[in-house]
RODO-2510 file (C-alpha; in nm, 4 decimals, decimal comma):
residues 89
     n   res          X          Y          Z
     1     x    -0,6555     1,7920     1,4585
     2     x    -0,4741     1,6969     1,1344
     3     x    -0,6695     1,7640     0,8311
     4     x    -0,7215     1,4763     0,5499
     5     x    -0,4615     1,5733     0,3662
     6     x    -0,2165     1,6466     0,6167
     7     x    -0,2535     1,2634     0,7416
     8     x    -0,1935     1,1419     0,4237
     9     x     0,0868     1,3539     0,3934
    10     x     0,2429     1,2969     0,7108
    11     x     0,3267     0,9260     0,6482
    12     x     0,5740     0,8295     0,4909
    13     x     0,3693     0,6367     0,1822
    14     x     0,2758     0,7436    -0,1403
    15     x    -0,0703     0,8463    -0,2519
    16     x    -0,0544     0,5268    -0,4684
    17     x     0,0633     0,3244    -0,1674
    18     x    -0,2755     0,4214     0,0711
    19     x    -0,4740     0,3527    -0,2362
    20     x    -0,3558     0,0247    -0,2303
    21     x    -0,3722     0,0033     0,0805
    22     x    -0,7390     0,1650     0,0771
    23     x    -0,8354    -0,1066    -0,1546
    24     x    -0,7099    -0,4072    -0,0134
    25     x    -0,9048    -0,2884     0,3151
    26     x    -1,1686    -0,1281     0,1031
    27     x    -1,1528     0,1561     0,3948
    28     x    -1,0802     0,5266     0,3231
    29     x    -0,7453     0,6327     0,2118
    30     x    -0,7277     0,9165     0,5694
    31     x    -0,7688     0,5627     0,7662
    32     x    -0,5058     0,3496     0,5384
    33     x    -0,3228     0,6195     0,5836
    34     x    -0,3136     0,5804     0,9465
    35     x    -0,2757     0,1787     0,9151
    36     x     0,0086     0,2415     0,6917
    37     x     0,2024     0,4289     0,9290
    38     x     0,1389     0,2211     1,2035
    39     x     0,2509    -0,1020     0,9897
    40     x     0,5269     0,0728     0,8607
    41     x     0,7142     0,0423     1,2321
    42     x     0,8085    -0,2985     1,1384
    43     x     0,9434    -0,5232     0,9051
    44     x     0,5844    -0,7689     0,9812
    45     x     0,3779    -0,4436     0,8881
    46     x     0,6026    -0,3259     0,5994
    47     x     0,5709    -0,7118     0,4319
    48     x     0,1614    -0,7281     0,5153
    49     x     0,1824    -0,3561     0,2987
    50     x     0,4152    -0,5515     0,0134
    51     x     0,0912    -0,8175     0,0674
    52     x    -0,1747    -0,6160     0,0714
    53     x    -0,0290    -0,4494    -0,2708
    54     x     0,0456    -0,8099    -0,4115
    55     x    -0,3114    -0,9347    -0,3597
    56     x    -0,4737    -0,6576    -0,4810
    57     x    -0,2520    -0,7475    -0,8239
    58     x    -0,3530    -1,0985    -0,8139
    59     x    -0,7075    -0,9443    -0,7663
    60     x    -0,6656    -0,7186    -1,0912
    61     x    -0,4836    -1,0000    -1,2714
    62     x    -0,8148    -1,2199    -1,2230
    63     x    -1,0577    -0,9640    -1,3724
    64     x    -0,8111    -0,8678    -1,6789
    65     x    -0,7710    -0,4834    -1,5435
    66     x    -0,4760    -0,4916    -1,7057
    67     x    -0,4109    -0,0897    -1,6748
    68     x    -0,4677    -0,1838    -1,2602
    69     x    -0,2336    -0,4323    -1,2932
    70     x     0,0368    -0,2141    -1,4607
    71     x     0,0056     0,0435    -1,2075
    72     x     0,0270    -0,2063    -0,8883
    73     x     0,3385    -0,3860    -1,0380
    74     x     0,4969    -0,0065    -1,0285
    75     x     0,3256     0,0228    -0,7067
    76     x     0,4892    -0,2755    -0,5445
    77     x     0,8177    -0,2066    -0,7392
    78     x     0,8331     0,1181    -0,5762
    79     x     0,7644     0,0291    -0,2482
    80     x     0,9931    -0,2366    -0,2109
    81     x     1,2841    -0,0337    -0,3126
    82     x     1,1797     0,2818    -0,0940
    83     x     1,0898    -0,0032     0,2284
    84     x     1,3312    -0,2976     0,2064
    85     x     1,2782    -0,5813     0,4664
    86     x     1,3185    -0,9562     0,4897
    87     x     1,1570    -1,1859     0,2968
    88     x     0,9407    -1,3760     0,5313
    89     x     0,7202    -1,5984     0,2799
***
C-alpha cells in the first residue's frame, strides 16, 4: 500500500496542483491526488484540472485573497505549460 506521500508523489502534479485540486473538491490532497492522475489521462480531465484551478481563482478574486490569487495565477500558469491540451471552452 502506497503511503500518503508516495501517492502524491507518484503523479505527475505538483504539490500546488493537488492543493488546488484539494480545494476546488474540498477533499484531501492523498484523494486529489488520485483524481488528478486519473484526469490527467485525457485532454477532458487535464482542462476540468485547468478549471478546477481557474474557479478556485475566481473564488479568491471574489473574497480579495489577493496573496491566493497570486499563487493560483502561477498555479494555472504552470500547469498549462507543463500539460498543454485543446482549448475546449
Amino acid at each position: 500500500m502506497l503511503s500518503v506521500k508516495e501517492r502524491i508523489d507518484y503523479c505527475d502534479l505538483s504539490e500546488e496542483d493537488l492543493k488546488a485540486i484539494a480545494e476546488h473538491e474540498e477533499i484531501p490532497e492523498v484523494l486529489a491526488a488520485e483524481l488528478g492522475e486519473r484526469l490527467l489521462k485525457s485532454d477532458v480531465g487535464t482542462w476540468l484540472i485547468k478549471r478546477y484551478i481557474a474557479d478556485d481563482l475566481d473564488r479568491a478574486q471574489l473574497a480579495g485573497r489577493d496573496r491566493r490569487v497570486e499563487e493560483l495565477r502561477q498555479v494555472l500558469e504552470n500547469f498549462a505549460a507543463s500539460h498543454p491540451t485543446y482549448e475546449l471552452s
